[in-house]
C-alpha positions, -999 to +999 in steps of 0.1 A: +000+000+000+009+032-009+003+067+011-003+096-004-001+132+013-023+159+002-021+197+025-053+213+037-063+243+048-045+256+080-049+277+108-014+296+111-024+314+144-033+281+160-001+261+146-023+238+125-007+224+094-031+194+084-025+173+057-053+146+047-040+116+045-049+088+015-042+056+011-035+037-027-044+001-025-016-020-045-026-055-057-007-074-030-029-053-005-062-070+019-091-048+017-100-053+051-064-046+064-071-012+047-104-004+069-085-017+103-058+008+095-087+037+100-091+041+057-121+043+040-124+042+002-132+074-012-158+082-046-132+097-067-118+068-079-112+024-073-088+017-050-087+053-032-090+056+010-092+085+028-078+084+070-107+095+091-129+097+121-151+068+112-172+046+130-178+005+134-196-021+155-177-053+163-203-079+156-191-099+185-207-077+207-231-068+191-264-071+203-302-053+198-316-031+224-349-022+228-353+009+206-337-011+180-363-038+188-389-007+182-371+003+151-372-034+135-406-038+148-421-004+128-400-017+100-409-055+100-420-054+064-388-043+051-368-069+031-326-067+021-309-082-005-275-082-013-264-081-046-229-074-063-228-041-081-209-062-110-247-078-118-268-045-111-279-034-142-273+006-140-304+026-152-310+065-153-336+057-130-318+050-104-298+074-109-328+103-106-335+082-073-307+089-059-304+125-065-339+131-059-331+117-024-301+134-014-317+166-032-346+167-009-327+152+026-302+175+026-313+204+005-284+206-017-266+179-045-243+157-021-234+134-052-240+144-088-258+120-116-221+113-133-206+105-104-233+080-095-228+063-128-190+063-122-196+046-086-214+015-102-201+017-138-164+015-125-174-004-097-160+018-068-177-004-046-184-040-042-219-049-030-255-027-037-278-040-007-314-035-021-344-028+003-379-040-006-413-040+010-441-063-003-416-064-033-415-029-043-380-016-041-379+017-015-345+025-010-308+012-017-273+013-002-241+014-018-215-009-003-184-023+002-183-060+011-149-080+020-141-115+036-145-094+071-164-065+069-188-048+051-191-014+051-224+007+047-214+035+025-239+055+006-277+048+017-306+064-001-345+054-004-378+072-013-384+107-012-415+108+003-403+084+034-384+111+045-390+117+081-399+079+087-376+056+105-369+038+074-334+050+077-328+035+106-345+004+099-319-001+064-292+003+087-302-019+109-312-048+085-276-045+072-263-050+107-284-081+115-273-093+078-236-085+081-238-103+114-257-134+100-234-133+069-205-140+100-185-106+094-163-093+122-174-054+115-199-033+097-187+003+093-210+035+088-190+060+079-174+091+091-184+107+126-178+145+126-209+160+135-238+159+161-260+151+133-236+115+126-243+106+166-276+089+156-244+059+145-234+054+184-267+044+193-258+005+185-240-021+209-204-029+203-193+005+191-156+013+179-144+048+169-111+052+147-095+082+169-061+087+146-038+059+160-063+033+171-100+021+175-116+032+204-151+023+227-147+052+248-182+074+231-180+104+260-147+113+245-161+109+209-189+133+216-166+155+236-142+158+204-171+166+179-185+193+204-150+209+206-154+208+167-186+226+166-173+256+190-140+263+170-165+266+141-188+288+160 
């Protein structure tokens, strides 16, 4: 594996020179290595990982809770599938599903309509888990799937459920499946914000803090509320 150094924007009067920190998988490399090292692969291109703050369960200690209990239970109807993104047949319809999602979620274009095609026609990512209820489709997740882990990269589902718990309920479906499928970790992304602390809510929680993975979630939350005030 190869690292790759790229500089950032600084703070001079604080003595902050960051530099982001990538990671280029060679062909000798283990995906899954890659992801315990604290990388996750980025949307620019195949074989591109970013260092970051991101978040995983151990499965081994995973277990449900109750409000996960009430999440699955208000979601009981909802189906997963997992199916290689090598034998999804692309369509411009799923790519207006997408958008339209992340359009009306976050009130502004996260991910563009090209750059969706490039994720599945390039095969950025392994694995498109496919959520269904009484067999119409409502909502997909883009995702990376190895021997040990699978990670739950870029979800997205019908407009008009936003402001359901069908979210939560996808992301809990692929926990139970990534579990059932005997996978040591799921991961869910990046944790910067007080928006990404609905992810800690699960058993069996890990946090990548820059030199190791950590369980301790006060100092997470601490760390992402110092963010917040030097931004204020």
């Amino acid at each position: 594996m190869q690292y790759l150094f790229k500089e950032y924007s600084n703070r001079l009067q604080e003595y902050d020179y960051p530099y982001l920190v990538y990671l280029e998988k060679e062909e000798q490399d283990n995906i899954d290595d890659i992801y315990e090292k604290g990388f996750l692969p980025t949307r620019r291109r195949k074989n591109l990982f970013y260092l970051s703050r991101n978040i995983r369960i151990n499965l081994n200690s995973f277990e449900l809770t109750s409000e996960n209990r009430r999440i699955l239970k208000k979601q009981k109807n909802l189906t997963i599938e997992n199916k290689e993104i090598a034998d999804f047949e692309y369509t411009h319809d799923i790519a207006k599903f997408a958008t339209e999602y992340f359009k009306t979620k976050f009130n502004k274009k996260i991910i563009s309509t090209p750059k969706i095609r490039q994720i599945f026609e390039e095969q950025i990512f392994t694995n498109l888990l496919i959520y269904k209820e009484e067999e119409q489709t409502v909502g997909y997740c883009i995702a990376m799937e190895e021997d040990r882990t699978l990670h739950y990269a870029y979800p997205f589902y019908d407009k008009n459920l936003i402001g359901s718990n069908i979210g939560m309920g996808m992301m809990l479906k692929a926990i139970l499946h990534a579990k059932e499928k005997q996978k040591s970790y799921i991961y869910l992304g990046t944790v910067y914000t007080e928006q990404s602390l609905y992810k800690t809510q699960f058993k069996g929680l890990e946090w990548f803090d820059g030199e190791s993975w950590s369980t301790d979630i006060d100092d997470l939350k601490n760390k992402i509320k110092g963010d917040n005030e030097k931004l204020s």
